[in-house]
PyMOL CGO cylinders between C-alpha atoms (Angstrom):
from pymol import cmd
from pymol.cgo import CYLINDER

trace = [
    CYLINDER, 189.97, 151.92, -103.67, 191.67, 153.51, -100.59, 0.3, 1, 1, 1, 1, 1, 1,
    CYLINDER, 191.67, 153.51, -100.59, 195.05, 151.74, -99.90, 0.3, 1, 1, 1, 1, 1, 1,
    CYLINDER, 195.05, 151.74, -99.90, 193.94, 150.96, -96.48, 0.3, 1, 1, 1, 1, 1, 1,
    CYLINDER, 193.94, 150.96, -96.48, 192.65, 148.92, -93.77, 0.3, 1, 1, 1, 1, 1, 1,
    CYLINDER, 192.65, 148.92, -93.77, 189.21, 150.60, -93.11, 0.3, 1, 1, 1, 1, 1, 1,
    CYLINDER, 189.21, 150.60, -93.11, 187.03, 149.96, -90.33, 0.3, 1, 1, 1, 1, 1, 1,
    CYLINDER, 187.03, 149.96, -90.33, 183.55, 149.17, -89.84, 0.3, 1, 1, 1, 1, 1, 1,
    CYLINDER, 183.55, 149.17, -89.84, 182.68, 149.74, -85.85, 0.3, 1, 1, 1, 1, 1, 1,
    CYLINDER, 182.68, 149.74, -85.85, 179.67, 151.06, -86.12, 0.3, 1, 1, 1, 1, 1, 1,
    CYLINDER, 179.67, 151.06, -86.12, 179.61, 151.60, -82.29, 0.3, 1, 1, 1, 1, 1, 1,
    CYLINDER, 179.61, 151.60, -82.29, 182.63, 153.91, -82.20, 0.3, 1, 1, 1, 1, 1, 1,
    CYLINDER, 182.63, 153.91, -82.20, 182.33, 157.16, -81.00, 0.3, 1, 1, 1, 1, 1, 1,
    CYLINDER, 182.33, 157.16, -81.00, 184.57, 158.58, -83.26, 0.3, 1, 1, 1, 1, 1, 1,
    CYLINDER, 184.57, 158.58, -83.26, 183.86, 157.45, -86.30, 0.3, 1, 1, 1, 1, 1, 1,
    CYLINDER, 183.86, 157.45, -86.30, 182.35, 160.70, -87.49, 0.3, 1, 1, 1, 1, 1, 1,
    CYLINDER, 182.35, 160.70, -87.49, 185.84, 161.97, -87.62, 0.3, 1, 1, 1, 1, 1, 1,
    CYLINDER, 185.84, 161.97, -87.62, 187.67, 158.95, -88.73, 0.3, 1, 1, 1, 1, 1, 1,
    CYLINDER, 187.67, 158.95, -88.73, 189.18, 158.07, -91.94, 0.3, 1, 1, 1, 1, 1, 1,
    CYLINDER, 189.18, 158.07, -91.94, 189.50, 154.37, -91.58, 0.3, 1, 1, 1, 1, 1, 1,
    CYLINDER, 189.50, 154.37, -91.58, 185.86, 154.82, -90.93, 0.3, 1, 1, 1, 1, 1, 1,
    CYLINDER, 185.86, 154.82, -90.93, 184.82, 157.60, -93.88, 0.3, 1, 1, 1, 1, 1, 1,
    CYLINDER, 184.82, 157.60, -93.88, 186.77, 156.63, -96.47, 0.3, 1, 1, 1, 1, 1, 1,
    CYLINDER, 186.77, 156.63, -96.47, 184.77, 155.71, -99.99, 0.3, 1, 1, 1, 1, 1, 1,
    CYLINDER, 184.77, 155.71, -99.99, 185.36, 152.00, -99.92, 0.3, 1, 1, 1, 1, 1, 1,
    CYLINDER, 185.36, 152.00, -99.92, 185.67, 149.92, -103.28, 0.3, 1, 1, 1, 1, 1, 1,
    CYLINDER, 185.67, 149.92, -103.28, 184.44, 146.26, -104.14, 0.3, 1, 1, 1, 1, 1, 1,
    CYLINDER, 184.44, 146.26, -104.14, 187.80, 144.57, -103.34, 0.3, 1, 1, 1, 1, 1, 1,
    CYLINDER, 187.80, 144.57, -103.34, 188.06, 146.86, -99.78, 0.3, 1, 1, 1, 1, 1, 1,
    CYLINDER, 188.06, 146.86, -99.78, 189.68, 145.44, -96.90, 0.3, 1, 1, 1, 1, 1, 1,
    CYLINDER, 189.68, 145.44, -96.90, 188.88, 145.98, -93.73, 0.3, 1, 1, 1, 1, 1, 1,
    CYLINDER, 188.88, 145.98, -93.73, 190.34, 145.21, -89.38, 0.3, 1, 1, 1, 1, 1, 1,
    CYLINDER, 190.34, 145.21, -89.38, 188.69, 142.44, -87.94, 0.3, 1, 1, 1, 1, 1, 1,
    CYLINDER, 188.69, 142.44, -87.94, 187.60, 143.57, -84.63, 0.3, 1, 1, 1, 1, 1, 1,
    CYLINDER, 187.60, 143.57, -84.63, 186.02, 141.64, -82.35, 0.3, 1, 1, 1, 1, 1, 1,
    CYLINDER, 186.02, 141.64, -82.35, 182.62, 143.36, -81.37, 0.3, 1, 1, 1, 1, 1, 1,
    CYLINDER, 182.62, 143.36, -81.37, 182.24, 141.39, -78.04, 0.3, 1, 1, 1, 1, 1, 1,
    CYLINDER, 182.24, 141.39, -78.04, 185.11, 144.04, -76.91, 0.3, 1, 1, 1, 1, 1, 1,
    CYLINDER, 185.11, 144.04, -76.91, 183.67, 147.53, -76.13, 0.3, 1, 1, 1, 1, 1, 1,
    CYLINDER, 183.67, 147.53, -76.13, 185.17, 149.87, -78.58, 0.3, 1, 1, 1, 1, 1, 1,
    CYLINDER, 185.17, 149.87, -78.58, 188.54, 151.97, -77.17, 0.3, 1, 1, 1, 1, 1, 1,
    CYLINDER, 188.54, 151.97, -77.17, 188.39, 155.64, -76.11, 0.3, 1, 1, 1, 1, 1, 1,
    CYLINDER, 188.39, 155.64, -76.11, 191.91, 155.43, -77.41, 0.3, 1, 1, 1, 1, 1, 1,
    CYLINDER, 191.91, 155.43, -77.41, 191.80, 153.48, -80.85, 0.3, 1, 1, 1, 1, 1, 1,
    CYLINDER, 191.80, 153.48, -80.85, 194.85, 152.98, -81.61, 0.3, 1, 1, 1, 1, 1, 1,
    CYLINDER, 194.85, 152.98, -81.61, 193.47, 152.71, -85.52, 0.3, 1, 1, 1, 1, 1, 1,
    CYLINDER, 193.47, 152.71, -85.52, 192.17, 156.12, -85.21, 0.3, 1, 1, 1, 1, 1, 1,
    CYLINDER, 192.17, 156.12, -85.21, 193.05, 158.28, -88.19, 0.3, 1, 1, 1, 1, 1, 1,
    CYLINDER, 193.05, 158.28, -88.19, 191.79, 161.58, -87.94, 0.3, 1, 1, 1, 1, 1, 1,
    CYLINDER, 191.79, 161.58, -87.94, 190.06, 163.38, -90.55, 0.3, 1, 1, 1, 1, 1, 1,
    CYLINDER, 190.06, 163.38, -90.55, 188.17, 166.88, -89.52, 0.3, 1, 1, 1, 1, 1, 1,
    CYLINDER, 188.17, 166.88, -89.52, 185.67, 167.86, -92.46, 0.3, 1, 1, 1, 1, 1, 1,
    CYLINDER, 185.67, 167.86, -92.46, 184.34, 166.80, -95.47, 0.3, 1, 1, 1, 1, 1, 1,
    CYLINDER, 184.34, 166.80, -95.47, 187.40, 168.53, -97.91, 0.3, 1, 1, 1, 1, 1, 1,
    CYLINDER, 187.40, 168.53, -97.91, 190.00, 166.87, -95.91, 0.3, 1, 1, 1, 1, 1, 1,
    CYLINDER, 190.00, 166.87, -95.91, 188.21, 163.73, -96.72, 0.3, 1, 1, 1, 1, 1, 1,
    CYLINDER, 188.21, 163.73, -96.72, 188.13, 164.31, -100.43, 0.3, 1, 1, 1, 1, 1, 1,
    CYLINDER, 188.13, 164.31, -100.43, 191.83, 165.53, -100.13, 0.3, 1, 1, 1, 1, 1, 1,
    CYLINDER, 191.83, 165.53, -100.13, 192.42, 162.13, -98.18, 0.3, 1, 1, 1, 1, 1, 1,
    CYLINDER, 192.42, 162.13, -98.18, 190.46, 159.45, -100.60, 0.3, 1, 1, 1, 1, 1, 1,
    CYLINDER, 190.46, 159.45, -100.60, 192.31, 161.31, -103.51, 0.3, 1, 1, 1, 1, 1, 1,
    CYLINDER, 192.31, 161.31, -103.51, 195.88, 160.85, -101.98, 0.3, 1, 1, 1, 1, 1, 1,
    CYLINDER, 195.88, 160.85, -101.98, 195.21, 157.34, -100.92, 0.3, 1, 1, 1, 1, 1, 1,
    CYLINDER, 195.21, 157.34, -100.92, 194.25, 155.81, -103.42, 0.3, 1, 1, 1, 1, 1, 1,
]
cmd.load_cgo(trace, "trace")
């Protein structure tokens, strides 16, 4: 499991290129309530950027 707070915004523009997004969740996952009545932020400031598929491997690996 990823030692983080992931999120699950499905209607987020960038969460094609966001690791709180991405990340390989585990059974015992947490995750940021958010409340979905709110349109979702240009700005997140939640946004963790991650730019291709090996710095996602890199960045499951090291948070763990």
């Amino acid at each position: 499991m990823v030692d983080i707070s992931m999120c699950s915004r499905r209607d987020c523009k960038d969460k094609q290129t966001c690791f709180r997004y991405l990340a390989m969740p585990d059974e015992w996952q947490s995750y940021i309530i958010i409340d979905i009545q709110e349109p979702c932020k240009d700005n997140c400031e939640l946004y963790w950027r991650c730019r291709n598929p090996k710095e996602l491997a890199m960045m499951n690996k090291y948070n763990r």
